[in-house]
C-alpha angles and dihedrals in degrees: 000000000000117000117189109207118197131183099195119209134168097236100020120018111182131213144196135184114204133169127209137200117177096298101347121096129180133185109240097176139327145169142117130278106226121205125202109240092215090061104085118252101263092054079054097045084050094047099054093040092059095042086048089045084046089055098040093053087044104051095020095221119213101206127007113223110204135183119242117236112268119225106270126194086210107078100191089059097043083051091051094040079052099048085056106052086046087056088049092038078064100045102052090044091045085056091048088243125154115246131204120180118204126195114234090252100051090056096045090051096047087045101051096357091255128106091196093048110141117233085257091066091045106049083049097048087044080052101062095032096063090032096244117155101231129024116272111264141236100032091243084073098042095051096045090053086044090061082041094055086030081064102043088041090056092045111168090340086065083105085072093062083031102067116190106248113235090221086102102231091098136253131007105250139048105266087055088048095048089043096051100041108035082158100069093036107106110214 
C-alpha cells in the first residue's frame, strides 16, 4: 500500500510517500513545496496543485491522507488554508483516489500516543518508525509523513477515528460525500 501524506499550507505544504506493508514503511519521497509570498494566492494554489499531481503520477498513491484544517483567529488564513485543501480535495478525487482527512490531534495520538505531542516529539516518533536516522526537517515534512504513517496505522479500522456525521448526508470526508451523491459531482 502506498499512502501519500500531505500537511497543506498556504506558503509551505508538505508531503510524504510511504509505503506500507503490514508492519514495514519506507519512505519513498518527501519534502515541501515552497511557494514565494510575493507571488499572489492562485499561483500558489497552482503551484501546489502541479507538484502534488507530479507526485501523485510518480509514486501512484493508493489512498491520500490529509490534515484537516485547524481553527484559526485570522479569517483570512483560515479562508486561504481553505482554498488549498479544496485545490488538493479535487485533485485527489479528479485522480479517483481515496482520501482520508485527519485532525491534528488524531495523527499526533496515533504517531507518539499523544494527541498534545509537540512537533519535537513527532518528528522524533515518525523517525524511528520509518528507521531514518534523524528526524525529518523542516516539521512540514515530519507531519505529512505522520498522517501518511496515521493512515496506514488505522488501516481499515480508520472508520473508528472517522465518525459518520448525523447530519444525514453520509460520511464525514470527501470520498464518502463523492461516493454517496455522483449527481451533484461536476466533472
Amino acid at each position: 500500500m502506498i499512502v501519500l501524506g500531505i500537511d497543506p499550507g498556504s506558503l509551505k505544504t508538505g508531503y510524504g510517500v510511504i509505503s506500507g506493508e503490514g508492519d514495514r514503511y519506507r519512505v519513498l519521497s518527501s519534502g515541501v513545496i515552497r511557494l514565494h509570498p510575493a507571488k499572489g494566492h492562485p499561483e500558489r494554489i497552482g503551484e501546489i496543485y502541479r507538484e502534488l499531481e507530479r507526485v501523485i503520477g510518480e509514486f501512484q498513491p493508493e489512498r491520500v491522507a490529509l490534515e484537516t484544517a485547524f481553527l484559526s483567529r485570522n479569517v483570512q488564513s483560515a479562508l486561504k488554508l481553505g482554498q488549498v485543501r479544496g485545490a488538493i480535495i479535487a485533485l485527489v478525487m479528479n485522480r479517483n483516489l481515496q482520501l482520508h482527512e485527519y485532525a491534528p490531534r488524531a495523527m499526533k495520538s496515533a504517531i507518539t500516543g499523544k494527541g498534545a505531542a509537540s512537533k519535537e516529539q513527532v518528528a522524533f516518533m515518525v523517525s524511528r518508525m520509518l528507521g531514518m536516522t534523524e528526524p525529518p526537517k523542516p516539521y512540514d515534512i515530519s507531519d505529512a509523513l505522520g498522517i501518511a504513517l496515521c493512515d496506514l496505522l488505522r488501516g481499515e479500522s480508520r472508520e473508528a477515528f472517522l465518525p459518520e456525521k448525523k447530519s444525514g448526508r453520509g460520511g464525514s470526508n470527501w470520498s464518502s460525500f463523492v461516493r454517496a451523491s455522483p449527481g451533484l459531482v461536476i466533472r
